[in-house]
N, C-alpha and C positions, 0 to 999 in steps of 0.2 A: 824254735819254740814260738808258738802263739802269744799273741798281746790278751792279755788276761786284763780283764776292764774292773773285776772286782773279787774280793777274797770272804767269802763268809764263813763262819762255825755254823758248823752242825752236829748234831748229836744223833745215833743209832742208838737203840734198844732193843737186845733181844730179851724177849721176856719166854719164860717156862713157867706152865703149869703145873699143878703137881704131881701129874704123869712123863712130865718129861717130854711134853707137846711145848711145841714155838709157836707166838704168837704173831700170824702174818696179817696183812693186810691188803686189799686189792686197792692199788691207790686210782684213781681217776685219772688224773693227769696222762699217765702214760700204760694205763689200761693192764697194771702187771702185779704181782703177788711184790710184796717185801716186807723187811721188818717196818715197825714203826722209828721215822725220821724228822726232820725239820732242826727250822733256824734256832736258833741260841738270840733268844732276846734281850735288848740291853738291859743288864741293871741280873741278871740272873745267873745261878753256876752251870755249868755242865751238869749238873747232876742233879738241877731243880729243874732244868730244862726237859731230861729227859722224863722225872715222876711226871711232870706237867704232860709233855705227850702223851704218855700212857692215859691218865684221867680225860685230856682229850679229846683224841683219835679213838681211845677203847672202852672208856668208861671205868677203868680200872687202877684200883691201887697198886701201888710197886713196892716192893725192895730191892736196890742196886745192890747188887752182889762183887762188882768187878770191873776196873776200867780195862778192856779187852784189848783191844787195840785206839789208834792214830790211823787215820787213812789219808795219804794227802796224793799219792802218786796220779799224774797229770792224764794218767791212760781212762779212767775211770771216774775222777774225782772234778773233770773238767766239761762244763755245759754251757750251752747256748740259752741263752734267757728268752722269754718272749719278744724283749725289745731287740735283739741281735747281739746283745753284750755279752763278753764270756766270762763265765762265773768259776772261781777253781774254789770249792768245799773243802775246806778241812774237817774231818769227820771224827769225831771220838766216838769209839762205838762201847756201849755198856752190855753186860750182860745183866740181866735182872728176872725175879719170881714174880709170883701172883701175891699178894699180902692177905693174910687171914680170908683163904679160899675165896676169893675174888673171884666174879665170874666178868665175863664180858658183856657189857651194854648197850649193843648196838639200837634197841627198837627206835629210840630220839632221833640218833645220828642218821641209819638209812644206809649205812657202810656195813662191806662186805667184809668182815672179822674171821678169821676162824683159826682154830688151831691144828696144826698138821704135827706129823711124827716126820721128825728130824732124815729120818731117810726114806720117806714118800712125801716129797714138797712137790707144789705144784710146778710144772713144767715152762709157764709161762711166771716166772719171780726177774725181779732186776738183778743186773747183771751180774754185778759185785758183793748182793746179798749172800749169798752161798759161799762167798770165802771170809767173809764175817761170821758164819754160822758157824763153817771149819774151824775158824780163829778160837771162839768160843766154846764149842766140844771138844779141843785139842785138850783144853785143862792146862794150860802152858802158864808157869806162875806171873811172869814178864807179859807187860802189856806190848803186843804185835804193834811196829811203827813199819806201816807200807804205801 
């Protein structure tokens, strides 16, 4: 097993509109479609963390519906930082709606937003999104620990 130099929370969000479209995002950093994610700041819950991405990243209000899953498995969950240090994520992921028809607000931000239908995603998404997506449309009452 690697030497793992630091352990951070992070939070996933899938959010749906109210067609039943997920809301992705093309992130910069590594140039690919996925839900919206990031660190859990000190002094905040899981679940203030992820409303806060949302308003964000998208411009948009939430309602958490669901803690979905825990992601911690090392295959996935384990990254090289810019400095060289390896980072292993523990990731709660939420499933969540659009609040009182929320649309998305990208004009400010300059970010590539958009909503796709659940089974035409785009082909270039991160890697581990799509089994969080599964996680999520399963409808499984038990939150997924993988």
């Amino acid at each position: 097993m690697k030497k793992v130099d630091d352990i951070q929370a992070e939070i996933a969000v899938i959010i749906f509109n109210e067609k039943g479209n997920v809301l992705l995002q093309k992130r910069a950093e590594a140039g690919l479609w996925g839900v919206l994610s990031g660190n859990v700041q000190v002094g905040e819950t899981l679940s203030e963390a992820a409303v806060r991405k949302a308003e964000e990243e998208a411009g948009i209000k939430i309602i958490i519906k669901k803690l979905t899953g825990v992601y911690s498995d090392p295959v996935s969950q384990l990254k090289v930082g810019p400095d060289g240090k390896i980072i292993h994520f523990i990731t709660s992921c939420f499933s969540a709606e659009t609040a009182y028809g929320a649309v998305v607000s990208t004009e400010e931000r300059k970010k590539e937003i958009a909503f796709f239908h659940p089974e035409k995603l785009p082909e270039d998404i991160q890697p581990m999104h799509p089994q969080w997506l599964q996680d999520v449309l399963s409808e499984q009452e038990q939150p997924f620990i993988r």
